[in-house]
Backbone as a printed PyTorch tensor [residue, N CA C, xyz], in Angstrom:
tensor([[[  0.8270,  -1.1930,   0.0000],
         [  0.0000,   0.0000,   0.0000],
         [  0.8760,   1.2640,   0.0000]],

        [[  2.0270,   1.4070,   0.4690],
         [  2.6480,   2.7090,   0.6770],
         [  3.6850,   2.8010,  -0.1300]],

        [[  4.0690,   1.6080,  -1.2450],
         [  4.6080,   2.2120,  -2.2130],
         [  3.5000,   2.5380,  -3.6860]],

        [[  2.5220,   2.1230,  -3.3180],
         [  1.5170,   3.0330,  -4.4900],
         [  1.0560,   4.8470,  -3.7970]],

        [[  0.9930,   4.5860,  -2.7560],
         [  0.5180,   5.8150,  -2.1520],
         [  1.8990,   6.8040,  -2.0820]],

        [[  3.2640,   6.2290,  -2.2690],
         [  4.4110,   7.3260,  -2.7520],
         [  4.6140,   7.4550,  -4.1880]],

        [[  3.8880,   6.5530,  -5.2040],
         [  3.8730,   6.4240,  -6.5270],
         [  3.0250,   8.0830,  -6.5360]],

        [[  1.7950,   7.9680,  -5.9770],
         [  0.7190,   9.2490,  -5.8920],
         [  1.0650,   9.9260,  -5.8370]],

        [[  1.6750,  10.6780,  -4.5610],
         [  2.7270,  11.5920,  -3.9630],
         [  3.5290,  11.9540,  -5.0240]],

        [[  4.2350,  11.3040,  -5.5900],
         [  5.1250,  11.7650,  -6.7610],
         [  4.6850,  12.7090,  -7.9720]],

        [[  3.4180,  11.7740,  -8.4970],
         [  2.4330,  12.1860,  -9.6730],
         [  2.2000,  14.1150,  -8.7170]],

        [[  1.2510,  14.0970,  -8.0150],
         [  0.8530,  14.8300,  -7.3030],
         [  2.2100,  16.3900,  -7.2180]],

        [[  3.5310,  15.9100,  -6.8980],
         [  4.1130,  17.0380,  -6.7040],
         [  5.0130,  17.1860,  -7.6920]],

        [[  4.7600,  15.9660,  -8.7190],
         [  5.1590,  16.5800, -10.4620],
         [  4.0130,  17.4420, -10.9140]],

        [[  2.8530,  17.1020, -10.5260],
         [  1.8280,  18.6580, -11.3680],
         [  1.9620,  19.1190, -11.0750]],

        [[  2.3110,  19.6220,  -9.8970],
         [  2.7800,  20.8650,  -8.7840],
         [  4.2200,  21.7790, -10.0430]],

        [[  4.7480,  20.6860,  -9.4490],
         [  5.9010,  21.2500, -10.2730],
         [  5.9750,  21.9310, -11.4320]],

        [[  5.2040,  21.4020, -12.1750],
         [  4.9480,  22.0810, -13.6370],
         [  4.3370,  23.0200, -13.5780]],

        [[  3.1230,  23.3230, -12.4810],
         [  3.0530,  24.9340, -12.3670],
         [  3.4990,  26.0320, -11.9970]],

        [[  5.0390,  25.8050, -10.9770],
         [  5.9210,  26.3170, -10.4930],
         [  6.3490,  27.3170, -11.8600]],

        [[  6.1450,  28.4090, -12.4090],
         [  7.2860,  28.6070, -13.9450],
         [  7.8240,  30.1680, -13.3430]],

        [[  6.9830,  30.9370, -12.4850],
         [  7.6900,  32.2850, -12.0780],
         [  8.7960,  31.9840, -11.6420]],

        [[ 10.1890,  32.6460, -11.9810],
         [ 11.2390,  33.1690, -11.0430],
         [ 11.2000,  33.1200,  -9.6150]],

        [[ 10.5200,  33.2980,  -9.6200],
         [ 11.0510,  33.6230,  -7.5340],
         [ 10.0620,  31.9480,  -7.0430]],

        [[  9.2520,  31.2610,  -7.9200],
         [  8.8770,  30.1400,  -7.7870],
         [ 10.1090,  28.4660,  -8.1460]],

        [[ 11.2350,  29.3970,  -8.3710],
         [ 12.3910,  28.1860,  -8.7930],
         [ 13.0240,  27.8260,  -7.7820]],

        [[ 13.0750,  28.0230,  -6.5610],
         [ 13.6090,  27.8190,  -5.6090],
         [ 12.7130,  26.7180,  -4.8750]],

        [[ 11.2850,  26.9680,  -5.0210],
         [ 10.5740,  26.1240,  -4.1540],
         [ 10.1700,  24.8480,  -5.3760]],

        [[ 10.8000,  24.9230,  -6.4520],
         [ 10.4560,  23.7040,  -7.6010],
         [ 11.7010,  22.5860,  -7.1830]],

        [[ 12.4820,  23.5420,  -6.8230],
         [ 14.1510,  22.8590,  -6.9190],
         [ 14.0270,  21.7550,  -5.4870]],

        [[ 13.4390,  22.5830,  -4.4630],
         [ 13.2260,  22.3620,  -3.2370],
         [ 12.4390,  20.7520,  -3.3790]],

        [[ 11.5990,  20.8590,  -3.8300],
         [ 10.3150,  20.0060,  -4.3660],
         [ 10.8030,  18.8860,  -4.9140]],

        [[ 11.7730,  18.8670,  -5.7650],
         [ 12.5170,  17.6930,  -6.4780],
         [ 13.3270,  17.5710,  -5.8260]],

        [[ 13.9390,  17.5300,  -4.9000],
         [ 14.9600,  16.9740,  -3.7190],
         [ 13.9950,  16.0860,  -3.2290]],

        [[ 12.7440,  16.7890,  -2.9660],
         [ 11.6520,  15.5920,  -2.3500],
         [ 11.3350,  14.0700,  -2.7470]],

        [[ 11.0940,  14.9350,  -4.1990],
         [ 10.5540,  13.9330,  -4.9260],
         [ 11.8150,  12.3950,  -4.8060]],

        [[ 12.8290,  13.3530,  -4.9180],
         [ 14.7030,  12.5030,  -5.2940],
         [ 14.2740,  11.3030,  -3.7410]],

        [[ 13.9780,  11.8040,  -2.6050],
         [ 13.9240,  11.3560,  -1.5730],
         [ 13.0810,  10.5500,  -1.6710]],

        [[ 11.6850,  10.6050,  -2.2700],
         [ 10.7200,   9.5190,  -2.3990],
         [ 11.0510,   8.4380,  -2.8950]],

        [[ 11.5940,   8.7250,  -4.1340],
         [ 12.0320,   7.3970,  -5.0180],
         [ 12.7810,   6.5820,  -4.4200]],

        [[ 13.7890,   7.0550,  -3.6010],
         [ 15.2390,   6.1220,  -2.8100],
         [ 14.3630,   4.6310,  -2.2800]],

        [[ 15.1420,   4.0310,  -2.6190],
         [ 15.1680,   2.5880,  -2.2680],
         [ 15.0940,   2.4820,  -0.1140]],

        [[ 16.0680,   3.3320,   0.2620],
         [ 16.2200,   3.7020,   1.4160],
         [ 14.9440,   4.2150,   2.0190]],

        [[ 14.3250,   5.2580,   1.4190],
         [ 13.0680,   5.7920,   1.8560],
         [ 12.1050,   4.4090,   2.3490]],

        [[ 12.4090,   3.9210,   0.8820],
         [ 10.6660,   3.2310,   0.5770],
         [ 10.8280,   1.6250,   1.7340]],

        [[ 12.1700,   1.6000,   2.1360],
         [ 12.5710,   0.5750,   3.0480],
         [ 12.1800,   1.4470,   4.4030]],

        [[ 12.2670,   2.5140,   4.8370],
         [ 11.6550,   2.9640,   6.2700],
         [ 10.9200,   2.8270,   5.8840]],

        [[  9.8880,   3.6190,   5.1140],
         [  8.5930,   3.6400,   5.0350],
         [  8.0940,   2.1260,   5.2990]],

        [[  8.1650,   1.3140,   4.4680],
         [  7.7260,   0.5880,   4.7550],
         [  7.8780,  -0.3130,   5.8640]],

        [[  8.8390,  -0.0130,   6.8140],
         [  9.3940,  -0.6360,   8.2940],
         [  8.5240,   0.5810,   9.2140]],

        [[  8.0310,   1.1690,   8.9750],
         [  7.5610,   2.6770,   9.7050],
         [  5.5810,   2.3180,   9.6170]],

        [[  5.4030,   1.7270,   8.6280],
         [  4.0570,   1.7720,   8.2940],
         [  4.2240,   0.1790,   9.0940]],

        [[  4.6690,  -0.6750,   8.7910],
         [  4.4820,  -1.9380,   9.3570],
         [  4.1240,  -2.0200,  11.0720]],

        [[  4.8000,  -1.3750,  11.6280],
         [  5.1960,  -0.8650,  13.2050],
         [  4.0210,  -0.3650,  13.3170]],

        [[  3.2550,   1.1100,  12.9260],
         [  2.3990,   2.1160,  13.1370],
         [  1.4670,   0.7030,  13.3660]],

        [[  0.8430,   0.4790,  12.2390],
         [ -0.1390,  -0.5990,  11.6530],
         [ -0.3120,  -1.6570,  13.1200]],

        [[  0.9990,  -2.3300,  13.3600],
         [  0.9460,  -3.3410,  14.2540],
         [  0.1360,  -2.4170,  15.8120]],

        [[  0.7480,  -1.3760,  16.1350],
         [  0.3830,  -0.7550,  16.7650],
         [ -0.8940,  -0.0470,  17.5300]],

        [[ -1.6110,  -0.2810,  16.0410],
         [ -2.7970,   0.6030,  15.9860],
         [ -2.9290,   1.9400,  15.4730]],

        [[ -1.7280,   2.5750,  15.8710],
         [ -1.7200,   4.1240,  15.2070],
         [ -2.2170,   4.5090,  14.2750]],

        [[ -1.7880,   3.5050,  13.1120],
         [ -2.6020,   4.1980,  11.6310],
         [ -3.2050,   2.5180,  11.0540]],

        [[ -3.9370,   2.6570,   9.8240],
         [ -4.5400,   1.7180,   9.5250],
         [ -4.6900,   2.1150,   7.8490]],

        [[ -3.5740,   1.8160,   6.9370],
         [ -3.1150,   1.7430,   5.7760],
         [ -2.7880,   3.3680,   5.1900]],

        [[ -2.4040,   3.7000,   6.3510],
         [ -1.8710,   5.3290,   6.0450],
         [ -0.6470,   5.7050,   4.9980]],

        [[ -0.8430,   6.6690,   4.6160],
         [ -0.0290,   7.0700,   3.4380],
         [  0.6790,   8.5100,   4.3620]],

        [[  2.1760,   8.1740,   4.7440],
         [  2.6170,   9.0280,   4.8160],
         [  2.9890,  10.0470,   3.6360]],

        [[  3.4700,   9.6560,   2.7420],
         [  4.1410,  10.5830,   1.4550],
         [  3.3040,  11.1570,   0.6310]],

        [[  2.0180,  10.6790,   0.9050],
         [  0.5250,  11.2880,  -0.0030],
         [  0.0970,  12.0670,   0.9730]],

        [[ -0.1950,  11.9890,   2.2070],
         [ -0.6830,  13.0500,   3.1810],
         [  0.6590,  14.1640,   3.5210]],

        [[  1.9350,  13.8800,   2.8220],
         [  2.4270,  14.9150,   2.9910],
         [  2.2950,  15.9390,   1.7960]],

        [[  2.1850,  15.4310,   0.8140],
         [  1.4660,  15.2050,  -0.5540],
         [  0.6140,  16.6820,  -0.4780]],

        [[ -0.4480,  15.7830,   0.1130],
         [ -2.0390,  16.4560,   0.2970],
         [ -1.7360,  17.7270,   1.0250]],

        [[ -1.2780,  17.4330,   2.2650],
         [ -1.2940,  18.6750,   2.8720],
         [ -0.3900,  19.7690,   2.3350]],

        [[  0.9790,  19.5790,   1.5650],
         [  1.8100,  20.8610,   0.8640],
         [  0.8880,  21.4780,   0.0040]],

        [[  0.1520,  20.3360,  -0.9540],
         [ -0.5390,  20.9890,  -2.1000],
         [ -1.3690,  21.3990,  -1.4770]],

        [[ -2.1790,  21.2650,  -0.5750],
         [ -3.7090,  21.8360,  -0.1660],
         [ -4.4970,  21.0020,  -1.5550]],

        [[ -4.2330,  19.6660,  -1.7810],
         [ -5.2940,  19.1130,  -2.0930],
         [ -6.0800,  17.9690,  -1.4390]],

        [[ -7.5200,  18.1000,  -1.6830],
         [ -8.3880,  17.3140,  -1.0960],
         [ -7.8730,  15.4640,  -1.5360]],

        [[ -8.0000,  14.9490,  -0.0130],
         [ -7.9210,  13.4210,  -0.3030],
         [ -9.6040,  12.8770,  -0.9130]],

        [[ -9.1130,  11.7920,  -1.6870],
         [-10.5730,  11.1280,  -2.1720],
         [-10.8520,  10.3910,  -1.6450]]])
């Protein structure tokens, strides 16, 4: 579940990205693709998924998407 829900996340702050085109908006595009660089890592998607396993066992969350709710909340877009 949470490597489709960082697949999302990705999609999500590549449209972002592409609307980034003002000047003084290149800093926070550049910013944005460090993110993205971070999502993809093999490393990431190994916490994540040692991070979601734990939560889950726990109770805390129950098929939560960290990288899409971080996603959601930068963009201010609505989850479905």
């Amino acid at each position: 579940c949470s490597f489709l829900d960082t697949d999302r996340a990705l999609v999500l702050l590549e449209e972002y990205c592409k609307k980034l085109r003002k000047p003084e908006e290149q800093q926070l595009k550049k910013a944005i693709r460090k993110v993205m660089g971070i999502f993809k890592s093999s490393l990431f998607q190994a916490l994540l998924g040692s991070f979601t396993k734990k939560a889950a066992k726990q109770g805390a969350i129950s098929h939560s998407s960290l990288p899409a709710a971080v996603a959601f909340h930068v963009l201010g877009c609505p989850k479905d």
